[in-house]
VEXNU-690675 format. One record per residue (C-alpha): x, y, z; residue in one letter. Coordinates in steps of 0.1 Angstrom, whole numbers, plus 5000, padded with zeros to 4 digits. Example, Ala and Ser with C-alpha at 12.3 -4.5 7.8 and 13.67 -1.06 7.14 Angstrom:
BEGIN
512349555078a/513749895071s/
***
This chain:
BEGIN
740454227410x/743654007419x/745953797399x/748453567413x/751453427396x/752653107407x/755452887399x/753852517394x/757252357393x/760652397406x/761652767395x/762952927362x/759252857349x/759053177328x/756953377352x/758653717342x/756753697312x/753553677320x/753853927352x/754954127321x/752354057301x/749754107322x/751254337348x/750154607315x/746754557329x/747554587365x/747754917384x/750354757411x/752454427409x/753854297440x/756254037447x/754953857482x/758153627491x/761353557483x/764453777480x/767653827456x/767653477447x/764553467425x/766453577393x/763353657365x/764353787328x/761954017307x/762354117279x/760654357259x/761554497222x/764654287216x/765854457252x/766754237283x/766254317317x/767454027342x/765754147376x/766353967409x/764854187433x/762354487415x/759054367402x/758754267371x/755954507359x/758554807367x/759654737330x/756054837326x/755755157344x/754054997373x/753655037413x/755854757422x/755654617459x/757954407474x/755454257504x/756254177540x/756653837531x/759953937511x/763553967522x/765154237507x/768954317508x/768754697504x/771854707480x/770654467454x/767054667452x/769454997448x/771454847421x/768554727403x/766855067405x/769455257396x/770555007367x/766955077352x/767455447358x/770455447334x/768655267309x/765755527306x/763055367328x/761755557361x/760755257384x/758155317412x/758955037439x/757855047475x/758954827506x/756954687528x/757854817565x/757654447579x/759754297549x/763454157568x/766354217560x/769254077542x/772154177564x/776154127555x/776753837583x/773253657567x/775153627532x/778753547555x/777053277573x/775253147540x/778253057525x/779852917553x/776852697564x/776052577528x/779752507524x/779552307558x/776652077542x/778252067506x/779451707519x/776551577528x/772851517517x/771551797529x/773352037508x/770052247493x/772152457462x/771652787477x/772553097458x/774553217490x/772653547489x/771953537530x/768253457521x/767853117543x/769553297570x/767653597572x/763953367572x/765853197604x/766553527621x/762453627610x/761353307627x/763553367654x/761853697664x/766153847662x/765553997624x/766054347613x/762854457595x/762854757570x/760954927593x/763754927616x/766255107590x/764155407595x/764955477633x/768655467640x/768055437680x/765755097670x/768554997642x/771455027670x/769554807698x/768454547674x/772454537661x/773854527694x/771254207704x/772153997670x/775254067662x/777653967683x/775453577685x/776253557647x/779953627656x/780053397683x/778653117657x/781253237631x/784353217653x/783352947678x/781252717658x/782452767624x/786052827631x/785653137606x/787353497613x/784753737611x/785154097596x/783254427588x/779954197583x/779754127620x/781154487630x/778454667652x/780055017639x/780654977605x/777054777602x/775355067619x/776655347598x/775655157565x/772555117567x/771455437587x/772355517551x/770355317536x/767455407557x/768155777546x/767155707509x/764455467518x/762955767533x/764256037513x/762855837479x/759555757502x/759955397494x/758755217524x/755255127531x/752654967547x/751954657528x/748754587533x/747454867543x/749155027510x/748054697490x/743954697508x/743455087500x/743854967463x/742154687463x/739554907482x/739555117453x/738754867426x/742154887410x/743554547398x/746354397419x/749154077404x/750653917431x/754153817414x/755453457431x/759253377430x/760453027427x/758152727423x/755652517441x/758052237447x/760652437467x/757752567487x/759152577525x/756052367535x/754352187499x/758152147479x/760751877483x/761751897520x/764752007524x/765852147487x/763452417491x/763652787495x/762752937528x/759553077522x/756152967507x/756053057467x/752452897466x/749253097462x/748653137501x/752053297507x/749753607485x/748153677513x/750253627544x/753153767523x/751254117511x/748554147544x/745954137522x/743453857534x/743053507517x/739353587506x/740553887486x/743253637465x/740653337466x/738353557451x/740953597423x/742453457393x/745553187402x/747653127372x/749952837374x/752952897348x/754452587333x/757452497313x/757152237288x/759552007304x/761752067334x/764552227352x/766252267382x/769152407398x/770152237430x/770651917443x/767951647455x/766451387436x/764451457396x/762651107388x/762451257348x/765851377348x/767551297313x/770451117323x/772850857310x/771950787275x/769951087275x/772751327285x/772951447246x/769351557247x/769651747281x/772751947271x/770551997239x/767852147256x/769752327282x/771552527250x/768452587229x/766052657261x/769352867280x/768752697311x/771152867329x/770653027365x/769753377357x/771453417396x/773753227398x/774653097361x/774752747369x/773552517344x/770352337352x/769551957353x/766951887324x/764151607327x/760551557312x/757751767320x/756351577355x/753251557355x/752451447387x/754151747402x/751651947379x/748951777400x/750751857430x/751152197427x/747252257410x/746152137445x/748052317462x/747252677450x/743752637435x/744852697395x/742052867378x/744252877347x/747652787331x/750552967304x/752152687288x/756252837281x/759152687260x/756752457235x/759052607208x/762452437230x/760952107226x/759952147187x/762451917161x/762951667184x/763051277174x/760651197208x/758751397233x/757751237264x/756351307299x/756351147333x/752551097336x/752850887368x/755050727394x/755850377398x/756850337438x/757149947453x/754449837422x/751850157434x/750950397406x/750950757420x/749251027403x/750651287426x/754251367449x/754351167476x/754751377511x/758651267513x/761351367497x/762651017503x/759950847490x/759451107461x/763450997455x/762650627450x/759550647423x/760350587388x/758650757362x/755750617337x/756650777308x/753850887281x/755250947244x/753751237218x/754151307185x/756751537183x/756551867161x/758252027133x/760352347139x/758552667126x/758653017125x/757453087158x/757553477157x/754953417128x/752953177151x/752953427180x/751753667155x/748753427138x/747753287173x/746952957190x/745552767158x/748952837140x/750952647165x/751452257155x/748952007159x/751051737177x/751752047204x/748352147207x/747451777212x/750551827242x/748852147255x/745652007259x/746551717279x/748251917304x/745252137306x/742851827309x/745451657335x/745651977358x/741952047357x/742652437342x/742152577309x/744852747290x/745753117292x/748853187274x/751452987254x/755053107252x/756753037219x/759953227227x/761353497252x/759753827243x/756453957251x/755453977215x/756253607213x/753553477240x/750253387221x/747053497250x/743953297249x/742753487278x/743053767301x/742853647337x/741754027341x/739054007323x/737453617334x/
***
């Protein structure tokens, strides 16, 4: 059986801890796009493991796969590894074959073109990890695939064709003087090196094949998203969006297992309780202006800060419409509900249940990120609810937590058309209340 983990927002929905959760009950995890970028923090018997690259379920002594729909900077995965390594754990991750990528000009030329746009409207807050540039150089059939780290003959041909175009864009478009990132030589030698311990550690794989055989086998498979549906390249907010597709079809095309074998799974849309996002572009719910006090209060108690990058994140109400959105989109078959416990002791709790846009209620995003930019919100109020012990509420289950948030729970579940799976009441594992086991539906 599959399960796929999708973001249903904008990022930073809490995903880590449900791949963690239920990644126990999985025999491989694989992440299926997305690179470096997509910072997720688990944390498991008061210990904290902030992962950008390996799987979640390694914390969990699982298989973890990054898929060919990945792009994976081969120091970063190293790092990671060997951080875990130190701190007792003996990760098991493979690399697909087909996966790009992330090469020292991509993250030079990242910084130089979002620095280039930083005046302008178009500026998309990337993390400057080299993760748009290396989905260009996929799409335009010049990438360096993992594969290719393998054979040093392929590695030198495919170096000689790119690099010196990236130096020429550097110097003669950029104005920017270029160093050991766009060196043929020095490239070369590093990561014939790091195509040695790929295949020395028997890391790299065939994704799908690797993926199908255990799928094949009857073993259970999560398929681990990265960022959220609205930065989805094709469904998200055109242009503040990542560069691959974090909806529930990017499972397939990103792991090369086919679309009837995820369809035929569980897709669990995770949700936080309001919203966040780092970036630029426009946030109709965005507590602003009188509301600034509330959103600094929730970005402190909720730590809404880019696990990545660090940066704080812009705070609105839950948007509901987006919700809507993103259930079409990926086909939810069920939703875990995180950060109820931010919002608790609050004097209001509200939510942007539709759009107003030129006098037209909208139920769902517009297609536009122009027109999206323009609708104003039509705010619903709850009840708000008390603090409480929510260590003891993890610990008692669902009918312990508040009314008033139950009464919130259950609206989003009747709005987005999905039951409930989980609630998250606080950061840990232990603190995420399961009504059910997409394994076991």
């Amino acid at each position: 059986m599959t399960v796929t983990i999708v973001g249903s927002q904008l990022g930073d929905e809490g995903k880590g801890a449900l791949v963690d959760l239920w990644g126990g009950d999985a025999d491989v995890v694989a992440r299926y796009q997305g690179g470096d970028n997509a910072g997720h923090t688990v944390v498991q018997d008061g210990d904290e493991y902030k992962l950008s690259l390996v799987p979640s379920g390694a914390i969990r002594d699982k298989v973890g796969v990054l898929g060919n729909g990945c792009v994976v900077n081969p120091k970063t995965l190293f790092s990671e590894i060997d951080e875990l390594r130190e701190r007792g754990l003996d990760p098991d991750v493979r690399v697909a074959r087909r996966a790009h990528v992330i090469m020292p000009y991509h993250r030079v030329l990242d910084g130089i073109e979002e620095e280039a746009k930083s005046d302008s409207d178009l500026d998309a807050g990337t993390t400057g990890r080299g993760i748009g540039p290396t989905y260009e150089d996929k799409a335009g059939r010049r990438g360096i695939r993992v594969g290719d780290l393998l054979d040093p003959e392929v590695l030198r041909d495919r170096l000689e064709y790119v690099i010196p175009q990236k130096r020429a864009l550097a110097e003669d478009v950029f104005g920017v003087d270029t160093g050991e990132a766009f060196d043929i030589d020095a490239v070369y030698e590093e990561y014939v090196e790091i195509g040695e311990r790929l295949r020395e550690e028997s890391m790299t794989v065939n994704a799908g094949e690797f993926l199908g055989s255990h799928v094949d086998a009857g073993d259970d498979v999560l398929f681990e998203g990265a960022q959220g549906t609205s930065i989805d390249i094709d469904h998200g907010i055109y242009p503040y969006v990542t560069s691959s597709n974090p909806t529930a079809g990017g499972a397939a095309t990103g792991t090369g297992v086919g679309p009837t074998v995820v369809g035929r799974g569980e897709v669990v849309g995770i949700v936080k309780a309001y919203l966040s996002r780092v970036g630029t572009g426009p946030l109709p719910t965005e507590l602003t202006g009188d509301d600034e006090e509330l959103a600094d209060y929730i970005r402190e108690k909720g730590g809404e800060f880019g696990t990545v990058t660090g940066r704080p994140r812009r705070i609105g109400w839950l948007d509901v419409p987006m919700l809507r959105h993103a259930a079409r989109a990926n086909g939810f078959t069920g939703l875990a509900v995180n950060h109820i416990d931010v919002l608790a002791g609050l004097d209001e709790v509200k939510v942007g249940h539709s759009y107003d846009l030129d006098g037209e209620e909208l139920l769902t995003m517009p297609a536009t990120t122009e027109r999206w930019g323009r609708c104003e919100p039509n705010l619903r109020e709850f009840e708000p609810w008390p603090e409480v012990d929510w260590s003891a509420v993890a610990a008692e289950g669902y009918d312990a937590i508040p009314e008033n948030a139950q009464t919130y729970l259950e609206y989003l579940s009747e709005e987005v058309g999905a039951p409930i799976y989980a609630v998250g009441v606080g950061p840990d594992r232990a603190q995420t209340i399961e009504l059910a086991n997409p394994f076991e539906q």
